[in-house]
Backbone as CSV, one residue per row, in Angstrom:
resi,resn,N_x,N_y,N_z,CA_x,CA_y,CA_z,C_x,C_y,C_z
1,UNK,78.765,13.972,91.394,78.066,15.040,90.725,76.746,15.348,91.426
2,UNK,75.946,13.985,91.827,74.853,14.555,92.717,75.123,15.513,93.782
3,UNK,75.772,15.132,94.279,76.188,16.016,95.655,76.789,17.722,95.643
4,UNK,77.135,17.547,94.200,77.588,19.093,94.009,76.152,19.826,93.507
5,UNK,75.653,18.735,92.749,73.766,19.451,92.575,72.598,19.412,93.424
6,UNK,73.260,18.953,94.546,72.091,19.055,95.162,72.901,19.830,96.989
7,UNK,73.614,20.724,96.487,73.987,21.534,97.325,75.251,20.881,98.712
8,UNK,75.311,19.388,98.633,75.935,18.745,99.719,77.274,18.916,99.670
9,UNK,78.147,18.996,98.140,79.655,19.476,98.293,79.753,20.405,97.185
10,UNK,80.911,20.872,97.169,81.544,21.896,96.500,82.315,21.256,95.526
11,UNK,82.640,22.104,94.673,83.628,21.857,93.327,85.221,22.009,93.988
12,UNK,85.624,20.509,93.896,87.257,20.734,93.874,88.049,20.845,92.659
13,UNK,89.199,20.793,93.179,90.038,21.226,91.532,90.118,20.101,90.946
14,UNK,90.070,18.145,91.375,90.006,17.665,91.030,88.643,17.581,90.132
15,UNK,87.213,17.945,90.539,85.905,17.888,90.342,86.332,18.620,88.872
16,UNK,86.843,20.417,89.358,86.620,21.133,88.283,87.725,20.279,86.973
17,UNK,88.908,19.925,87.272,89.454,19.175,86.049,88.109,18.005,85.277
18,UNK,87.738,17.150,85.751,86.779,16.340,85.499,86.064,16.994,84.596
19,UNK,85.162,18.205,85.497,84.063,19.172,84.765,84.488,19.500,83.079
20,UNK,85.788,20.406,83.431,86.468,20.935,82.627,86.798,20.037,81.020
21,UNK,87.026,18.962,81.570,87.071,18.452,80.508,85.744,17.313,79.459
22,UNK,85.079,17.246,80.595,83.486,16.924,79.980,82.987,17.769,79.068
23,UNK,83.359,19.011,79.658,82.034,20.494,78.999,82.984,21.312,78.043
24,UNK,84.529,20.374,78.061,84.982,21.466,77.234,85.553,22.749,77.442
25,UNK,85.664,23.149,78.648,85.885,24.474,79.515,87.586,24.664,80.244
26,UNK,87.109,25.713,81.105,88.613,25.599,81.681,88.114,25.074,83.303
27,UNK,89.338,24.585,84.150,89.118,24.085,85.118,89.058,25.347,85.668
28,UNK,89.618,26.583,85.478,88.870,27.851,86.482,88.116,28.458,86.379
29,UNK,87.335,28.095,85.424,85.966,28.368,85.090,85.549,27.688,86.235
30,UNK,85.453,26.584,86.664,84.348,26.054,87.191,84.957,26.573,88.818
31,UNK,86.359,26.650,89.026,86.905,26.953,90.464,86.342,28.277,90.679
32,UNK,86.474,29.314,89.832,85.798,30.585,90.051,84.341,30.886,90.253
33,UNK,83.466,29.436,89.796,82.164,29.658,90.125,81.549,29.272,91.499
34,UNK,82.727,28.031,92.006,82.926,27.723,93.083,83.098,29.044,94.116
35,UNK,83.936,29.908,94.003,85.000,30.664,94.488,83.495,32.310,95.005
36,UNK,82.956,32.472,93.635,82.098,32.898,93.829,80.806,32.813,94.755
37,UNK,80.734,31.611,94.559,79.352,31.287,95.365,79.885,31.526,96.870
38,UNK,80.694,30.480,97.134,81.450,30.457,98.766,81.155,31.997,99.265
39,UNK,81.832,33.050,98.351,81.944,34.364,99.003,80.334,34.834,99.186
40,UNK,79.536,34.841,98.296,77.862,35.214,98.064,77.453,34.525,99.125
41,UNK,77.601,33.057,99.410,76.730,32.558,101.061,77.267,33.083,101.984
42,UNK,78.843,33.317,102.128,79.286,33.756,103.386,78.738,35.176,103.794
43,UNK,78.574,36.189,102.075,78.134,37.258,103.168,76.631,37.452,103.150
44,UNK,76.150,36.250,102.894,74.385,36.458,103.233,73.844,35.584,104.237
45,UNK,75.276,34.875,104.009,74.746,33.870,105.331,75.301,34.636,106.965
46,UNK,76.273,34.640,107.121,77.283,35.016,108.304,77.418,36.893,108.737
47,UNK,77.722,36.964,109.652,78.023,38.415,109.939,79.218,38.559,111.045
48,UNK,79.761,37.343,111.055,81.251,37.601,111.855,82.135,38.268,110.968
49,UNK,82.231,38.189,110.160,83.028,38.512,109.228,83.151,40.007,109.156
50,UNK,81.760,40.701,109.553,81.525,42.410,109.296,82.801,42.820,110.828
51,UNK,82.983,41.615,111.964,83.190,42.732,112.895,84.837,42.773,112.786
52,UNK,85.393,42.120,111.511,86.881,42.859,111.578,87.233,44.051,111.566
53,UNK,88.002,44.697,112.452,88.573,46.004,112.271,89.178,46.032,111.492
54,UNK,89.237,47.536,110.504,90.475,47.434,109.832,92.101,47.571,110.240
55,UNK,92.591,47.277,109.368,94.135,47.979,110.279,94.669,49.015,109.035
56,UNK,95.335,49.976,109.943,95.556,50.815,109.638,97.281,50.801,109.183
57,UNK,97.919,51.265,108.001,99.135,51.281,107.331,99.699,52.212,107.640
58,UNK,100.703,52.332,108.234,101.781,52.748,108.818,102.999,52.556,108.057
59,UNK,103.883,53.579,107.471,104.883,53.712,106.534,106.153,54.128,107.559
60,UNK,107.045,53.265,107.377,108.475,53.540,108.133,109.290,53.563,107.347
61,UNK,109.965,54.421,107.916,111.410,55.474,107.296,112.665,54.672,108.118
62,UNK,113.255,54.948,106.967,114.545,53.922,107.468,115.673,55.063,107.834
Protein backbone atom coordinates (compact mmCIF):
# COMPACT_ATOMS: atom_id res chain seq x y z
CA UNK A 1 0.00 0.00 0.00
CA UNK A 2 2.93 2.35 0.66
CA UNK A 3 4.18 2.08 -2.64
CA UNK A 4 0.91 2.70 -4.39
CA UNK A 5 0.85 6.05 -2.02
CA UNK A 6 3.71 7.18 -2.48
CA UNK A 7 3.66 7.04 -6.28
CA UNK A 8 6.28 3.84 -6.71
CA UNK A 9 3.52 1.22 -8.10
CA UNK A 10 0.28 1.06 -9.55
CA UNK A 11 -2.98 -0.66 -8.65
CA UNK A 12 -3.22 -4.28 -9.91
CA UNK A 13 -6.29 -6.27 -10.17
CA UNK A 14 -4.99 -8.28 -7.48
CA UNK A 15 -4.29 -4.79 -5.32
CA UNK A 16 -7.74 -3.51 -6.63
CA UNK A 17 -9.58 -6.95 -5.34
CA UNK A 18 -7.79 -6.38 -1.88
CA UNK A 19 -8.82 -2.53 -2.09
CA UNK A 20 -12.20 -3.48 -3.14
CA UNK A 21 -12.95 -5.40 -0.53
CA UNK A 22 -11.45 -3.33 2.46
CA UNK A 23 -13.46 -0.09 1.32
CA UNK A 24 -16.35 -1.95 0.33
CA UNK A 25 -16.22 -0.97 -3.43
CA UNK A 26 -15.90 -2.57 -6.70
CA UNK A 27 -12.56 -3.86 -7.92
CA UNK A 28 -13.15 -1.51 -11.12
CA UNK A 29 -13.56 1.18 -9.31
CA UNK A 30 -10.21 1.17 -8.23
CA UNK A 31 -8.83 -0.42 -11.92
CA UNK A 32 -10.52 2.57 -13.59
CA UNK A 33 -8.80 5.02 -11.32
CA UNK A 34 -5.73 3.27 -12.10
CA UNK A 35 -6.67 3.25 -15.85
CA UNK A 36 -7.30 6.91 -15.61
CA UNK A 37 -4.37 8.24 -14.15
CA UNK A 38 -1.91 6.03 -16.55
CA UNK A 39 -3.73 7.86 -19.52
CA UNK A 40 -3.53 11.70 -17.65
CA UNK A 41 0.55 11.10 -17.09
CA UNK A 42 1.01 9.68 -20.43
CA UNK A 43 -0.44 12.63 -22.11
CA UNK A 44 1.25 15.25 -19.87
CA UNK A 45 4.06 13.46 -19.52
CA UNK A 46 5.09 12.03 -23.20
CA UNK A 47 4.56 13.36 -26.76
CA UNK A 48 5.42 10.25 -28.83
CA UNK A 49 2.26 9.32 -28.74
CA UNK A 50 0.97 12.78 -30.69
CA UNK A 51 3.19 11.59 -33.77
CA UNK A 52 0.82 8.64 -34.80
CA UNK A 53 -0.68 9.06 -38.09
CA UNK A 54 -3.98 8.32 -38.51
CA UNK A 55 -5.10 5.63 -40.84
CA UNK A 56 -7.44 6.10 -43.02
CA UNK A 57 -10.74 3.44 -43.66
CA UNK A 58 -11.11 2.10 -46.73
CA UNK A 59 -14.47 0.12 -47.49
CA UNK A 60 -14.29 -2.93 -49.97
CA UNK A 61 -16.87 -4.22 -52.14
CA UNK A 62 -17.04 -7.68 -52.66
Amino acid sequence: MSKIVNGKSGITPDMALRLSQAFKTTPDMWLNLQKEYDLWNTRNTSTEWKTVESLEIVESYA
